[in-house]
C-alpha positions in Angstrom: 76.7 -25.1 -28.1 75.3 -22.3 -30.2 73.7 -24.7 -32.6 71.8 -26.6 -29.3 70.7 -23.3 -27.8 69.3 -22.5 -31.2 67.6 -26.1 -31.9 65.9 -25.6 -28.7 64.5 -22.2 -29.2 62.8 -23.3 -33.1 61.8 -26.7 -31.1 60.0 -24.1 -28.4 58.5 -22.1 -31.1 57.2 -24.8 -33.5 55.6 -26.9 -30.7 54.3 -24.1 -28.3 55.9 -26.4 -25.7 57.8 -25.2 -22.4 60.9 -26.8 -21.6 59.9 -28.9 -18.4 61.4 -26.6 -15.7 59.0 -24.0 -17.2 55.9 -26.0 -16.9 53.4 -26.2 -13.7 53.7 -24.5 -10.4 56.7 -24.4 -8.1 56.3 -26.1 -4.5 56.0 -22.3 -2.9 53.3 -21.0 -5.5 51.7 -24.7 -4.5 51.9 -23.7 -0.7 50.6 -20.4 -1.2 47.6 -21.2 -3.4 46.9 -23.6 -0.6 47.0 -21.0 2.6 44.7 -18.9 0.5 42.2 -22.0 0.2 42.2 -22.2 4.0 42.0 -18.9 4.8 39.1 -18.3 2.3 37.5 -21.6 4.1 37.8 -21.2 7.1 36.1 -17.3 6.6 33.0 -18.9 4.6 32.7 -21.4 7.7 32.4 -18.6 10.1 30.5 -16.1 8.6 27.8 -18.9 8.5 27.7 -20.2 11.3 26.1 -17.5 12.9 22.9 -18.6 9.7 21.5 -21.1 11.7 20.9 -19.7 15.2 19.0 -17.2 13.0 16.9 -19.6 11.4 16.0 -21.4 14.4 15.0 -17.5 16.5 12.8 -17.2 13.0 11.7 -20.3 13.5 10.5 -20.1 17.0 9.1 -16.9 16.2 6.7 -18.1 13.5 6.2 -21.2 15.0 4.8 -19.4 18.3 2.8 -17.0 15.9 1.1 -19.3 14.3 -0.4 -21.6 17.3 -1.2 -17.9 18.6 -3.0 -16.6 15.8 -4.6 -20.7 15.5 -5.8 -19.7 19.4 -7.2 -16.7 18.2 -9.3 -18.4 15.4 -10.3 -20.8 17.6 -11.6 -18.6 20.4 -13.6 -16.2 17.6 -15.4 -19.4 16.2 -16.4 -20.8 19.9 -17.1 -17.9 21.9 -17.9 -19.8 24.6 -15.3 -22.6 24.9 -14.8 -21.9 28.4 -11.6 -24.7 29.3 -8.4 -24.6 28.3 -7.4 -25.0 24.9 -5.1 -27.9 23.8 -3.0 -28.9 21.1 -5.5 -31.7 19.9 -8.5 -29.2 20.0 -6.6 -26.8 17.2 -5.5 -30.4 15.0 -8.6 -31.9 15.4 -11.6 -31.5 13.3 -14.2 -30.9 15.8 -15.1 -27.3 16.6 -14.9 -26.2 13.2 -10.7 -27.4 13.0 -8.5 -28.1 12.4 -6.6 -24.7 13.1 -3.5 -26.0 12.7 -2.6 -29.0 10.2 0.2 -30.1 12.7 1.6 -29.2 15.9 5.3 -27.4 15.7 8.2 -30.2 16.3 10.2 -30.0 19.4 12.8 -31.4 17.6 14.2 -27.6 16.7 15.7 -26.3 20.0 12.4 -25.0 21.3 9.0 -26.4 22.2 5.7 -24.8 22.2 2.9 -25.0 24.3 -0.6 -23.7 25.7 -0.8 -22.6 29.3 -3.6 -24.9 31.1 -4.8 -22.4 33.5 -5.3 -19.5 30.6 -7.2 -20.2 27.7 -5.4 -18.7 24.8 -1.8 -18.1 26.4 1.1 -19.9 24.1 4.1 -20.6 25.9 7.4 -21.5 24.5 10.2 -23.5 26.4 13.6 -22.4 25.5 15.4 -25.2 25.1 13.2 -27.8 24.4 13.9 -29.8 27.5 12.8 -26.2 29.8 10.8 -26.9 32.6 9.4 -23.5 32.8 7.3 -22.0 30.0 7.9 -18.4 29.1 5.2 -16.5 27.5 5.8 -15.2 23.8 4.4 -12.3 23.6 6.0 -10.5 20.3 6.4 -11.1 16.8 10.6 -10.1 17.0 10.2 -12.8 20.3 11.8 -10.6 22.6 10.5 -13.0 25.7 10.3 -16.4 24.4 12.2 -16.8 21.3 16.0 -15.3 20.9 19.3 -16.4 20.0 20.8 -15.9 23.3 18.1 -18.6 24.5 18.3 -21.2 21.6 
């Protein structure tokens, strides 16, 4: 018995081997490595799912800031353009355009527009399908674009 107990310890030492109840992970430290995955999961999932609400407020923000500030061009290089302005008049290349390259997608949530009975007013339909425009009036889109709206 001695003589086993002994061949087995030299056998360990000269082979750096484990006997095989000593190698890998028991069924509980299995479990428990598992659980931790999950957890640690399912904490990355929520923390980013709050991400892209945010980028689609930014989104509608800079979207309606840049067909304003395209409006504003417009209206300082044709004084006296006295209709309505439209989408095609800020892509197209007559009036000294294009002022915009291509009109924001509607695609995202939100869609934006120009009011037909003020020239220069940019609307923004929260959701997309809105029937009734609301004006965007600040940068942070405290009236059209927010994330209680998208």
């Amino acid at each position: 018995m001695r003589r086993a107990a002994v061949n087995r310890e030299r056998d360990t030492q000269n082979t750096g081997h484990k006997s095989d109840r000593e190698v890998g992970f028991t069924l509980i430290e299995l479990l428990i490595v598992i659980v931790v995955m999950g957890i640690l999961a399912a904490v990355v999932i929520f923390a980013l799912g709050g991400i892209s609400s945010k980028s689609q407020v930014s989104a509608c923000n800079t979207d309606a800031k840049t067909v304003q500030l395209a409006v504003t061009a417009f209206q300082t290089q044709n004084p006296t353009y006295t209709t309505a302005i439209s989408s095609t008049v800020l892509t197209g290349t007559s009036y000294g355009g294009p002022y915009l390259q291509s009109w924001p997608s509607s695609t995202n949530g939100y869609a934006i527009s120009l009011s037909t009975t003020k020239a220069g007013d940019v609307s923004v339909y929260v959701p997309a399908t809105s029937t009734s425009p609301v004006d965007f009036e600040s940068e942070t889109g405290s009236t059209g674009c927010n994330s209680s709206a998208l």
